[in-house]
C-alpha positions as CSV (number, residue, x, y, z in Angstrom):
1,X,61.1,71.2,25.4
2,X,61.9,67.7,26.6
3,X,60.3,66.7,30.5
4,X,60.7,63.1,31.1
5,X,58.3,60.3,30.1
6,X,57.0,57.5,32.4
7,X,57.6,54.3,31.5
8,X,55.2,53.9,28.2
9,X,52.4,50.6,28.3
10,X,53.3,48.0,25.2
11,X,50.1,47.0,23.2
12,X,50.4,43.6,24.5
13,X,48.5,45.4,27.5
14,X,45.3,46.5,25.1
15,X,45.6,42.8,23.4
16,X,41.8,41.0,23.9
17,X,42.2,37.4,23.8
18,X,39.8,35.5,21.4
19,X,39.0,31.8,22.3
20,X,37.7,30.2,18.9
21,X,35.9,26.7,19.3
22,X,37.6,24.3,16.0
23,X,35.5,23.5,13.4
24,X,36.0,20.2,11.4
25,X,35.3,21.4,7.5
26,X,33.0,18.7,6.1
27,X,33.5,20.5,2.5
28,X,36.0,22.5,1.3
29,X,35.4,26.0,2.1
30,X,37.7,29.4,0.7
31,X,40.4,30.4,3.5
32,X,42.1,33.4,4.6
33,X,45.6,34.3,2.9
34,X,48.3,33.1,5.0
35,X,48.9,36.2,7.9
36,X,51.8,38.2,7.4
37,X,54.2,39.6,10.0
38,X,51.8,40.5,12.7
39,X,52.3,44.3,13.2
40,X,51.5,44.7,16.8
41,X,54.5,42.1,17.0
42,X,56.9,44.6,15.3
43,X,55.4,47.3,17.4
44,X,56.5,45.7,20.8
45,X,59.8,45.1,19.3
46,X,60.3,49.0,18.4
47,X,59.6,49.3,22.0
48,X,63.3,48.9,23.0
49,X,64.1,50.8,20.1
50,X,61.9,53.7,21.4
51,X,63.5,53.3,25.0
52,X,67.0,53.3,23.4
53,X,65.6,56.4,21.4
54,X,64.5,58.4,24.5
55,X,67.5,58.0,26.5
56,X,69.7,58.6,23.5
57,X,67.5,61.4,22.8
58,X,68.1,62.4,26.9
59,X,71.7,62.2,26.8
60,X,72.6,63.1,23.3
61,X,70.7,66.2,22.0
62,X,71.1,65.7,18.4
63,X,67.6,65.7,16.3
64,X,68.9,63.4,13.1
65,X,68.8,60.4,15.1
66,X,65.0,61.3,16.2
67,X,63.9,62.4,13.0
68,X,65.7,59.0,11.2
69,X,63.9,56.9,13.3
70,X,60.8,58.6,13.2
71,X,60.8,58.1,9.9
72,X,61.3,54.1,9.6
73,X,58.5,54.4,12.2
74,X,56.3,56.3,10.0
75,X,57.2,54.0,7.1
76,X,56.4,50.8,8.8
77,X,53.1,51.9,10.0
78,X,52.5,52.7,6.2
79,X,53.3,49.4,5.6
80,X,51.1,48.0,8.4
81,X,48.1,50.3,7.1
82,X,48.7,48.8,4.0
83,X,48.3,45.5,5.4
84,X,45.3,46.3,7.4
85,X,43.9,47.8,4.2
86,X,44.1,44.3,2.5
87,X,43.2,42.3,5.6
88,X,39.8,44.9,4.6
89,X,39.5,44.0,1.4
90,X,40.0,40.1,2.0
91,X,37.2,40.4,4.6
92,X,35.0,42.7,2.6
93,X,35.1,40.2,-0.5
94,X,34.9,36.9,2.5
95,X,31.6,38.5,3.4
96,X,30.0,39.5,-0.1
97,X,31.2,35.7,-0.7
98,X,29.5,34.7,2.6
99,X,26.3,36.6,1.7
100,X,26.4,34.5,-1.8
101,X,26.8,31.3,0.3
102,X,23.8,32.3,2.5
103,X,21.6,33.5,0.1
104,X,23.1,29.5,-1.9
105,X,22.2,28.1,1.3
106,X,18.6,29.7,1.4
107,X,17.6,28.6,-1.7
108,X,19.0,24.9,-0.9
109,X,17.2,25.0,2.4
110,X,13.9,26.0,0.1
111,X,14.4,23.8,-2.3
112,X,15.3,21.2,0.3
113,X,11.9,21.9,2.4
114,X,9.7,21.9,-1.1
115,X,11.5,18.7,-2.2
116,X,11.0,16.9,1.6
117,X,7.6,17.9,1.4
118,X,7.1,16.6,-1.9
119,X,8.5,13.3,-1.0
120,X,6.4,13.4,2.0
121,X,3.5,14.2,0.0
122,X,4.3,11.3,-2.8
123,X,5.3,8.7,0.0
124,X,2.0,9.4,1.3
125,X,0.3,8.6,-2.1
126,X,2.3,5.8,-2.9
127,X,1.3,4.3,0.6
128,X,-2.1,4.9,0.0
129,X,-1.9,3.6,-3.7
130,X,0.1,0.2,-2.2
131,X,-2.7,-0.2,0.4
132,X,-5.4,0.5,-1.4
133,X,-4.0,-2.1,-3.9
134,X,-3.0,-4.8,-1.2
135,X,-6.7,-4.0,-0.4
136,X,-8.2,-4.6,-3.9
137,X,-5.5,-7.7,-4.2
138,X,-6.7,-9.3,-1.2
139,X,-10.4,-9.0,-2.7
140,X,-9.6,-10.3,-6.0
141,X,-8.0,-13.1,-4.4
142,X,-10.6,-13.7,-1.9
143,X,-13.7,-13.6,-4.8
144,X,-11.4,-15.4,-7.3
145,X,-11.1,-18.3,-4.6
146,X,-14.9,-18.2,-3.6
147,X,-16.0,-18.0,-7.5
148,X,-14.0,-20.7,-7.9
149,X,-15.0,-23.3,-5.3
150,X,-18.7,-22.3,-5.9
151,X,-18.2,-22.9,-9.8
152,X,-16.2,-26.3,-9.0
153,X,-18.5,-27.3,-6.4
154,X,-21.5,-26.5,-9.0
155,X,-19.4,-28.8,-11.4
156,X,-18.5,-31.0,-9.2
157,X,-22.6,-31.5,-8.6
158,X,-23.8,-30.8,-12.1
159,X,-21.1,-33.6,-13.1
160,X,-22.4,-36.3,-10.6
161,X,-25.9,-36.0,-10.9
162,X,-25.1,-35.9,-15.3
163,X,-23.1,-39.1,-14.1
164,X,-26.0,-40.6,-12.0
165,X,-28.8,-39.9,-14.4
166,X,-26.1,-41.1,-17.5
167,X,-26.1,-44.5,-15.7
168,X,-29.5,-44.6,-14.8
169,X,-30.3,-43.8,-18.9
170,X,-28.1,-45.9,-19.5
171,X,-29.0,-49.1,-17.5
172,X,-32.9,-48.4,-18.5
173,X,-31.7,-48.9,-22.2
174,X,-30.2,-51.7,-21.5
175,X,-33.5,-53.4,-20.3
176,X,-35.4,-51.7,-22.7
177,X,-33.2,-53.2,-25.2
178,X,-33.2,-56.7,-23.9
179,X,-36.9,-56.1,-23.8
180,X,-37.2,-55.2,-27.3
181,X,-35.2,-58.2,-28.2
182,X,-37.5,-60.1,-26.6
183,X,-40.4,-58.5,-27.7
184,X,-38.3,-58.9,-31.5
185,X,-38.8,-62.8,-30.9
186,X,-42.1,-62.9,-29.5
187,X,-43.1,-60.8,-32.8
188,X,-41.5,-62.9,-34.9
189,X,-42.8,-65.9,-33.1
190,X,-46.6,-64.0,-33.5
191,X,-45.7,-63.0,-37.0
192,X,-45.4,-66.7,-37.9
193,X,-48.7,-67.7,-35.7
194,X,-50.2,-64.6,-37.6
195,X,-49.3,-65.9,-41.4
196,X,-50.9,-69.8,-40.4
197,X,-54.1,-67.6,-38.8
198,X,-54.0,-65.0,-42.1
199,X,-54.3,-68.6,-44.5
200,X,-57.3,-70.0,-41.9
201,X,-58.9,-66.7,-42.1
202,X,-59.2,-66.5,-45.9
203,X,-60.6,-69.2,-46.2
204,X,-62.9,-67.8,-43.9
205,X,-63.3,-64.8,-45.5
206,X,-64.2,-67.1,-49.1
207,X,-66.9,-68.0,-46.6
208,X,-67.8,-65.3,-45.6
209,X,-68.2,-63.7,-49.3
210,X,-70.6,-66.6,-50.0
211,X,-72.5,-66.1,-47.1
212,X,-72.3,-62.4,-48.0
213,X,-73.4,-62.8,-51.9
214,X,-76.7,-65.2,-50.5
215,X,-77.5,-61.8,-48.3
216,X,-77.2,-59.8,-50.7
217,X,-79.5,-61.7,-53.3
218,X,-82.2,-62.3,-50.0
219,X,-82.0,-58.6,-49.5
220,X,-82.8,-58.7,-53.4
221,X,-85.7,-60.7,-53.2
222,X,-87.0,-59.6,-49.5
223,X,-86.7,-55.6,-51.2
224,X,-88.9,-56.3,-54.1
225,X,-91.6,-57.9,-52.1
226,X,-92.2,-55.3,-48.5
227,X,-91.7,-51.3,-48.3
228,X,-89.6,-48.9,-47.3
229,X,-89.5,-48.8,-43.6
230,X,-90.4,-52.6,-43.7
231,X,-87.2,-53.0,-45.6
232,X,-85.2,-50.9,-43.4
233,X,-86.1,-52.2,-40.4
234,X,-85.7,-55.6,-42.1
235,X,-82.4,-54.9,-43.4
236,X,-81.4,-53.8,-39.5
237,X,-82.7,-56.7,-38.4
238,X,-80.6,-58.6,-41.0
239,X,-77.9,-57.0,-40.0
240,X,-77.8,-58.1,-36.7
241,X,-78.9,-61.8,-37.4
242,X,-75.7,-61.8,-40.2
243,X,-73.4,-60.6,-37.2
244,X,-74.7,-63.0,-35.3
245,X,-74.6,-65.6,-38.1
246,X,-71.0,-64.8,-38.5
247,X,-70.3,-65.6,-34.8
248,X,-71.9,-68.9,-35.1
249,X,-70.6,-69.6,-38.4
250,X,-67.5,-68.9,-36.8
251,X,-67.8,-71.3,-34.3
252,X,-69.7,-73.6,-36.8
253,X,-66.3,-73.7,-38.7
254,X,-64.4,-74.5,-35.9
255,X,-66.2,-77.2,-34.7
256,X,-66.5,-78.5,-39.0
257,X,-63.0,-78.1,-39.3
258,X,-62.2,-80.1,-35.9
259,X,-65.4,-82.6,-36.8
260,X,-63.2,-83.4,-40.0
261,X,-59.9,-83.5,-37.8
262,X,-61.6,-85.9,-35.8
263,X,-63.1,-88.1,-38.7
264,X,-60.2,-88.0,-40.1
265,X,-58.3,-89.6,-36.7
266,X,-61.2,-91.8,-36.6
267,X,-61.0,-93.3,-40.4
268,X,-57.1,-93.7,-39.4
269,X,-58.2,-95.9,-36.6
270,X,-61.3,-97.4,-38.2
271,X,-58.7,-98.8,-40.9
272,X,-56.0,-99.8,-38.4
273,X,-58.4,-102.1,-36.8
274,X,-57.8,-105.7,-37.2
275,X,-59.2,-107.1,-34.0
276,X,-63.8,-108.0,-34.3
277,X,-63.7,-109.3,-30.8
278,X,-62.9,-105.5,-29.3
279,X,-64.6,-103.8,-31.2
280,X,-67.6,-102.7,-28.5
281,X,-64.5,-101.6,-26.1
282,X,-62.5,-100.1,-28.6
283,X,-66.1,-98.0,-29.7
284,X,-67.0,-97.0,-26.2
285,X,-63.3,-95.3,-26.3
286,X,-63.1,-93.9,-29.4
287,X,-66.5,-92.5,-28.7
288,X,-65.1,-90.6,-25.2
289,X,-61.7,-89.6,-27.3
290,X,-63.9,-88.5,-29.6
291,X,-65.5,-86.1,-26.9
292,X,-61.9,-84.7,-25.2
293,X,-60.5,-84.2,-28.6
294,X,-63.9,-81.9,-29.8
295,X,-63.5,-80.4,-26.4
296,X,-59.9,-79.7,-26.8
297,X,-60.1,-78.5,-30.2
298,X,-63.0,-76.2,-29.4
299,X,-60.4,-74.7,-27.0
300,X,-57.8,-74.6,-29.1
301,X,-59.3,-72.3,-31.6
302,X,-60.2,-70.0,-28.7
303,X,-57.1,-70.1,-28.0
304,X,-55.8,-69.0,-31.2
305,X,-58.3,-66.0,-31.1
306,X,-57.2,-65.0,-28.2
307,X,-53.9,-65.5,-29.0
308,X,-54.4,-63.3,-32.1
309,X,-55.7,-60.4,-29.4
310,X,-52.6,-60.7,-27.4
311,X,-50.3,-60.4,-30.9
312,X,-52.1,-56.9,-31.7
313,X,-51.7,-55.8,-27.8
314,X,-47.8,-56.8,-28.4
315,X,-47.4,-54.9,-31.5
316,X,-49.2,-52.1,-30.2
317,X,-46.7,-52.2,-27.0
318,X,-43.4,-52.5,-29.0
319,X,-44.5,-49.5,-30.6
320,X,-44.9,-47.5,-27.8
321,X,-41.8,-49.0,-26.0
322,X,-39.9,-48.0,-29.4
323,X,-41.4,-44.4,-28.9
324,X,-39.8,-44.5,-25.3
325,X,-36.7,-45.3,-26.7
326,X,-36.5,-42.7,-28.9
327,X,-37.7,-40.3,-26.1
328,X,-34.7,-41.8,-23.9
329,X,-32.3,-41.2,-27.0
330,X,-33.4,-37.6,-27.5
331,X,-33.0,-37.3,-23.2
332,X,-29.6,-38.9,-23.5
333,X,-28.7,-36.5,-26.6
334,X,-29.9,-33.3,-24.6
335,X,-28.0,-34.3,-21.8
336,X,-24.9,-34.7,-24.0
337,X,-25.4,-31.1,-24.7
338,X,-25.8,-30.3,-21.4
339,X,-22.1,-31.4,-20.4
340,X,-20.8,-30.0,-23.6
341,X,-22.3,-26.2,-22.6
342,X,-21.2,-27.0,-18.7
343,X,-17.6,-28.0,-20.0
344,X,-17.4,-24.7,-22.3
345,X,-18.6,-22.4,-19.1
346,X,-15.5,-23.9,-17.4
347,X,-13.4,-22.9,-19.7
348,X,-14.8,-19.7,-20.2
349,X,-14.5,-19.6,-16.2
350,X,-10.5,-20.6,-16.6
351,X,-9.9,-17.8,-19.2
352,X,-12.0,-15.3,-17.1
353,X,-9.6,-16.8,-13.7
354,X,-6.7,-16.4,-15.8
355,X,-7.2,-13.2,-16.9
356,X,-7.9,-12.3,-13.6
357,X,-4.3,-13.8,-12.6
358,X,-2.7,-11.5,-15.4
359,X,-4.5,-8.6,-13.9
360,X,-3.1,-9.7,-10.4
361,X,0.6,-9.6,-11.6
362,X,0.6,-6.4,-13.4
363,X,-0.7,-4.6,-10.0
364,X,1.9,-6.6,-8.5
365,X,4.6,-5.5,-10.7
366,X,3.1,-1.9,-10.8
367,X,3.5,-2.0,-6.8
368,X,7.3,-3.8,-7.3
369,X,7.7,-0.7,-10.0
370,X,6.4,2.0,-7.1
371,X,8.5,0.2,-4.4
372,X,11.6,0.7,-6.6
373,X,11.0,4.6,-7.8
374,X,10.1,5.2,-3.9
375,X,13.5,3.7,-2.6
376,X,15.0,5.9,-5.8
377,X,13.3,8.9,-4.3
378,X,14.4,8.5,-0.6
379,X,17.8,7.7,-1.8
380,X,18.0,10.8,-3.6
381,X,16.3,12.7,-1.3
382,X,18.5,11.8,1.7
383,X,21.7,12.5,-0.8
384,X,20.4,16.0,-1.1
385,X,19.7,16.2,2.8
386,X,23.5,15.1,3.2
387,X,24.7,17.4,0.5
388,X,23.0,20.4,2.4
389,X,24.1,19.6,5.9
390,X,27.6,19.6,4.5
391,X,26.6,22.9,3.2
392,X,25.2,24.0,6.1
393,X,28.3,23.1,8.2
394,X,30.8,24.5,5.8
395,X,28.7,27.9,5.7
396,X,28.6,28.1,9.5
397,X,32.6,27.5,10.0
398,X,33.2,30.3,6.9
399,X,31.0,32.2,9.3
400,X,32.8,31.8,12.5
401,X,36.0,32.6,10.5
402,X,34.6,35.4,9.2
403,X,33.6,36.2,12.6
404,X,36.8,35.2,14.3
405,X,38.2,37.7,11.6
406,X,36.3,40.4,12.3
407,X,37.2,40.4,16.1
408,X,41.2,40.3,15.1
409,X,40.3,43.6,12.7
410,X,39.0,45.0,15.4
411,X,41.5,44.5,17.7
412,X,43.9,45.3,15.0
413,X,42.2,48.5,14.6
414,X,42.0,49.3,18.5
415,X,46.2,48.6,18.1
416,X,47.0,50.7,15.3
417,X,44.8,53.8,16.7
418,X,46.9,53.4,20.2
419,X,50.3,53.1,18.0
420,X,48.8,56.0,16.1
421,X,48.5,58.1,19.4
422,X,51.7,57.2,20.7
423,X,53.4,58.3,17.6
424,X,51.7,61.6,18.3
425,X,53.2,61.6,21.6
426,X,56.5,60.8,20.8
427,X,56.8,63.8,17.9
């Protein structure tokens, strides 16, 4: 039985529009096969095809036609469930490939987080490790400059007072030098005084002797004629007189020796006069030169004792000025030393300060070396970031095809099961 159809709805009427916002692939990403012949398309054209059919069907009766075209119909939605079935599969193997990029993109976002954490964490170190070096630089530089301007300071005062008292030493040796030169002369000058006194005082000491042996034989003949203590206190008493005898013997010589220098001036004269009629004057003036010259004599020979004290004094004073001099040497000597062990602390001072300067440019390259593997690391780190936000992006736009996919296999789905119910309808 045939009854008359209304007018049937085209699937263009069930058709839900997508809107999909364009994505610009950073990376490149799988796509879809290319779309075949869309089948909804084909369906809306059999839909003149089915009018044609009805009102062929209303005015000629015949069943062949029908069945003939029912069965293209039936074969070409075979041929669109065939293409559905591989749209599935295609989206099925899109989404075990999407779950492989998500689970990729997980463990890059991981790794990502554990590395950006770790650079964090080193960045941190390194900071602390460049300040903390800046730090002990900034120390070493500030006690390296302080040591040395006290030790140069030190040297500077150490050298100018070694200077001052040098000068000082120096300029006293000088005048101790001209003083022993002149102390030389007046030595030898006394040493010459002292051979003309030494030749005077042995005959003086031949004197003496005889005066000594005559003691010695009145000790002889006073000891065989009184006692004991009478002797002794003889002999004491002796004593005594004989130092006293040698004092005025002394002096008894002096004035002898310049009685004969005057008789001898005087017998000069005596024969040199010529002249009877002076002679009362001329005596009257001898006798008062006579007088001055004893007088001056006598104080002459005191003179030359005294002058023989003085000679023993000098001698005894060159001595001890030539002990000071040797004293000065062994001061001047010491001193040397001094500047000597000063001048090697200075240069053990340099080789500490340039040690320390070696020291100073290895932390300073170490901190250059740091500064370079920190640069490497951000470099690095931000090419990973890069790499992974292209990731990212590229996952997200396989997503939204995926998506977008999804939505057109659904509403390829809703399409076939209303062709599949019209088909009903029309059999």
């Amino acid at each position: 039985v045939t009854r008359a159809s209304s007018p049937l709805l085209t699937p263009s009427h069930f058709t839900v529009t997508l809107t999909t916002t364009s994505v610009t692939p950073v990376c490149s990403a799988p796509s879809l096969p290319p779309r075949g012949p869309d089948p909804w398309t084909l369906l809306s054209h059999t839909r003149p095809e089915n009018r044609r059919l009805l009102h062929t069907h209303q005015t000629h009766p015949s069943h062949t036609l029908l069945k003939e075209e029912m069965e293209e119909l039936r074969r070409k939605v075979e041929s669109l469930k065939e293409d559905l079935r591989e749209r599935d599969s295609i989206i099925s193997r899109q989404c075990i490939e999407r779950e492989d990029l998500c689970a990729e993109l997980k463990q890059s976002t991981q790794k990502l987080a554990e590395l950006q954490t770790e650079s964090v964490l080193q960045r941190e170190q390194w900071e602390r490790q460049q300040h903390n070096s800046k730090k002990e630089l900034h120390r070493l530089q500030k006690d390296t400059q302080e040591q040395m301007q006290q030790m140069c300071e030190r040297h500077a005062a150490e050298v100018s007072a070694l200077t001052l008292t040098g000068s000082e030493l120096q300029n006293t040796l000088h005048t101790l030098t001209q003083e022993v030169t002149s102390l030389r002369h007046q030595l030898q000058e006394v040493t010459s005084e002292r051979d003309v006194l030494k030749e005077k005082l042995s005959a003086v000491s031949c004197e003496k002797a005889e005066q000594a042996e005559t003691l010695y034989k009145l000790r002889n003949y006073i000891g065989t004629h009184t006692g004991g203590e009478e002797q002794h206190t003889l002999i004491e008493k002796l004593q005594k007189e004989k130092e006293a005898l040698c004092v005025s013997v002394d002096l008894l010589n002096i004035r002898v020796k310049s009685a004969n220098d005057i008789l001898r001036l005087q017998e000069r004269e005596l024969e040199q006069q010529c002249d009877p009629l002076h002679r009362d004057r001329s005596v009257g003036l001898l006798s008062l030169w006579r007088e001055k010259v004893f007088m001056l004599l006598v104080q002459l020979r005191s003179k030359e004792s005294q002058l023989h004290i003085e000679n023993t004094q000098l001698h005894h004073t060159v001595s001890d000025l030539q002990q000071e001099v040797q004293k000065l040497q062994c001061q001047i000597n010491l001193l040397q030393h001094n500047v000597q062990d000063k001048s090697a602390q200075l240069q053990l001072h340099d080789i500490h300060t340039q040690e320390l300067q070696q020291k100073l440019c290895s932390a300073v390259d170490e901190i250059e070396r740091l500064k370079k593997h920190k640069e490497s690391s951000e470099t690095s780190t931000a090419r990973i970031t890069d790499i992974v936000h292209r990731m990212s992006v590229c996952v997200g736009e396989w997503e939204s095809q995926v998506e977008a996919a999804q939505c057109q296999m659904s509403v390829l789905t809703q399409r076939l099961e209303f062709a599949n119910t019209r088909l009903h309808t029309v059999h």
